[in-house]
N, C-alpha and C positions, 0 to 999 in steps of 0.2 A: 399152122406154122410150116413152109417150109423147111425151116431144120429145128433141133432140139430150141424147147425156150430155156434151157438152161444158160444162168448167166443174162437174160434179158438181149441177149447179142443182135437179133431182129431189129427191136426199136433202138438200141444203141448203133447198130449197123447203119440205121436211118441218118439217125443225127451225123457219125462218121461222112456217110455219105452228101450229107447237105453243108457241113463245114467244107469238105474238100470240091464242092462243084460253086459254091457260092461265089469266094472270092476270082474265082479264077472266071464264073462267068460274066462279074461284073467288068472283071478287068480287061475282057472282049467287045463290051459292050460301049466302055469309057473309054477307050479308043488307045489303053497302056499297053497292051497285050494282042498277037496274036492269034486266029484261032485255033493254031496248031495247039494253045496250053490247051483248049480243052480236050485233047488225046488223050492227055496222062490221067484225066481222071476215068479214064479204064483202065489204063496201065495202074493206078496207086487200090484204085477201089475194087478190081478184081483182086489183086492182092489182100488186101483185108477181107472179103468174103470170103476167100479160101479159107483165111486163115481162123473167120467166126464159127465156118464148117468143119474144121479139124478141131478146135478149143472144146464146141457142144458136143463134138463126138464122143470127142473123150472125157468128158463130163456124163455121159451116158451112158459109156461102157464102164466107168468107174462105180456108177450106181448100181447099173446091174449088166454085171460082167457076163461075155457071153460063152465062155469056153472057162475050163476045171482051173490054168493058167492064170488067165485075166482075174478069176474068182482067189485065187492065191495071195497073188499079188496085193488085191484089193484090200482081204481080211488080214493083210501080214501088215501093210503099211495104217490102217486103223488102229491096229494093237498096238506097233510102235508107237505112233502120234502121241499115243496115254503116257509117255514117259517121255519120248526122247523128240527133242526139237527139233530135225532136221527134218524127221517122217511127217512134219503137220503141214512141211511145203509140198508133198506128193498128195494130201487129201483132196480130190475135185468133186465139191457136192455141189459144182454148175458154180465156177468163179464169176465174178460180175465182169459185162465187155470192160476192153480195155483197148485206148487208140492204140491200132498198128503200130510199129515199126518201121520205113517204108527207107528200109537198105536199098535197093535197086532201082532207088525213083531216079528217073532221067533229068529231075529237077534240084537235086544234089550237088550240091561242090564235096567232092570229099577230103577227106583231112591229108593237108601234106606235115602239121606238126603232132609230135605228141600228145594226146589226149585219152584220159580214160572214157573206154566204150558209154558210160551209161547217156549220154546226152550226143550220140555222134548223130552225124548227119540224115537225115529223114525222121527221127525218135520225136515223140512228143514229149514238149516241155514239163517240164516238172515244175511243182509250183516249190514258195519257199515264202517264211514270214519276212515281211520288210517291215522298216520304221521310215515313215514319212512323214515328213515337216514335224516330225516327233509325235505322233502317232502310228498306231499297228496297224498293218495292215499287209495286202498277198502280192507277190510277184504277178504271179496270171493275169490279175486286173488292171495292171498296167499295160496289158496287151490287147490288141484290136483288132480290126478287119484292114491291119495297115500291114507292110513289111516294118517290120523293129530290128533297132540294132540293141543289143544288152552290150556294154561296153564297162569292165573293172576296173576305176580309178585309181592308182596311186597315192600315196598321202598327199595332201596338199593340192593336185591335179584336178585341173577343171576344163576340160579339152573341148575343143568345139567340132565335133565329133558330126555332126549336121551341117555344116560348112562345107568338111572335104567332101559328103557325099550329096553337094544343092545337084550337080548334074546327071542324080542316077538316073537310069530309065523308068525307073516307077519314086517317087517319095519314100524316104524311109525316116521315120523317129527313131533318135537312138536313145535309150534311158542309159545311163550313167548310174553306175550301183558303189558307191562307197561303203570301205571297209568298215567306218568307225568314223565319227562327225556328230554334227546334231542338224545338219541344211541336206534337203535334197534326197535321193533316196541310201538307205543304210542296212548292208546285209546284218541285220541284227544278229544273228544266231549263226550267221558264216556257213547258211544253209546253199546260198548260193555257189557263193566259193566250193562247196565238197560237193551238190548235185551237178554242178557242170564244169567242175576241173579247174578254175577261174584264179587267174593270177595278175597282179595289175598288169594292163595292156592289154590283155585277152578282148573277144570278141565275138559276138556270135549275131548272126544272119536268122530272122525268125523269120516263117512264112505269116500270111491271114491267117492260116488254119493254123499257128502255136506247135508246127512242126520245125525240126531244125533244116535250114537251108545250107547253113555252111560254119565253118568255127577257126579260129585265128589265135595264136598265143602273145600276135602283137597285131594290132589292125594296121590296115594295109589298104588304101582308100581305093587303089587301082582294080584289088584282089575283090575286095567288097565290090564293086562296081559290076567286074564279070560275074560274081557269082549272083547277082541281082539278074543280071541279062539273060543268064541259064536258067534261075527260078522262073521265069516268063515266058520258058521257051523261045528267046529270041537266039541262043548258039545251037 
């Protein structure tokens, strides 16, 4: 192991690292993309191995502390944990990986409207249960090795949402999530609506890799378009 195997971070660093190199170098090779995208995947994936090397670090100063301090810390927040709920979010006995965060990706549109942080731009998607053609089933799996648009309908609203954007520089599918229906996709549980802030008209930019590219409180077909041409490194 070069760093701790706590958390599995290694082989999940792997997989991290084969999501974020894949689509981008298909998309050099199919002729959508320059190959200036393949930069960023040193810019996005150094940043996540730092941040696998700081996560198992402290996963393993947490197990066994190496100064009287750390050792304090450690045995104060375990005894809490037996009582009190907040202490059991400080416990690290090696958390499992978890895709990056990737704030500072050059491939980023960032937010000019109000949104709460948990889904802003670079974060990885959260999944949430849908009902399809009246059947259960996961937001995630409706996503690909494509750019996706997730787009919040309206009551009654059936927008042709892939119309305004036939001229982007790469294809994008947009799923269309209604509130409440029984056709087409249905935030069942209004899990969507509270994991990504979503009000009808909202809008949001996926990358291949199920990072977010960009977010909208009303889509804006112009606005989508640039911020496709940035996810590609083409500004």
């Amino acid at each position: 192991h070069l760093v701790s195997p706590f958390g599995a971070r290694g082989a999940n660093g792997g997989i991290h690292d084969q999501d974020n190199l894949g689509w981008k170098l298909a998309y050099v090779i199919q002729g959508k993309a320059s190959r200036s995208l393949l930069d960023t995947y040193d810019d996005e994936r150094i940043y996540g191995a730092d941040e696998n090397i700081r996560n198992s670090t402290r996963s393993t100063d947490f197990i066994t502390p190496k100064t009287p301090v750390s050792k304090a810390f450690r045995d104060g927040v375990v005894e809490l944990a037996k009582t009190v709920e907040f202490a059991r979010a400080f416990v690290n006995s090696g958390r499992l990986s978890m895709p990056c965060t990737l704030d500072d990706s050059p491939l980023n549109t960032q937010d000019e409207d109000l949104f709460s942080a948990k889904q802003r731009p670079g974060s990885p998607c959260m999944d949430a249960p849908i009902q399809k053609e009246g059947k259960s089933a996961w937001l995630l799996d409706e996503f690909g090795w494509h750019f996706k648009g997730l787009y919040y309908a309206g009551e009654g609203e059936n927008p042709d949402i892939e119309h305004a954007l036939k001229d982007c520089p790469v294809p994008v599918e947009v799923i269309t999530v209604h509130a409440e229906g029984e056709q087409g996709i249905i935030d069942s549980q209004k899990l969507i609506a509270n994991h990504y802030d979503m009000s009808p008209g909202a809008f949001y930019l996926i990358r291949p890799d199920q990072h977010v590219a960009g977010r909208w409180r009303l889509f804006d077909a112009e606005k989508v378009k640039a911020a496709i041409a940035k996810a590609i490194a083409q500004q």
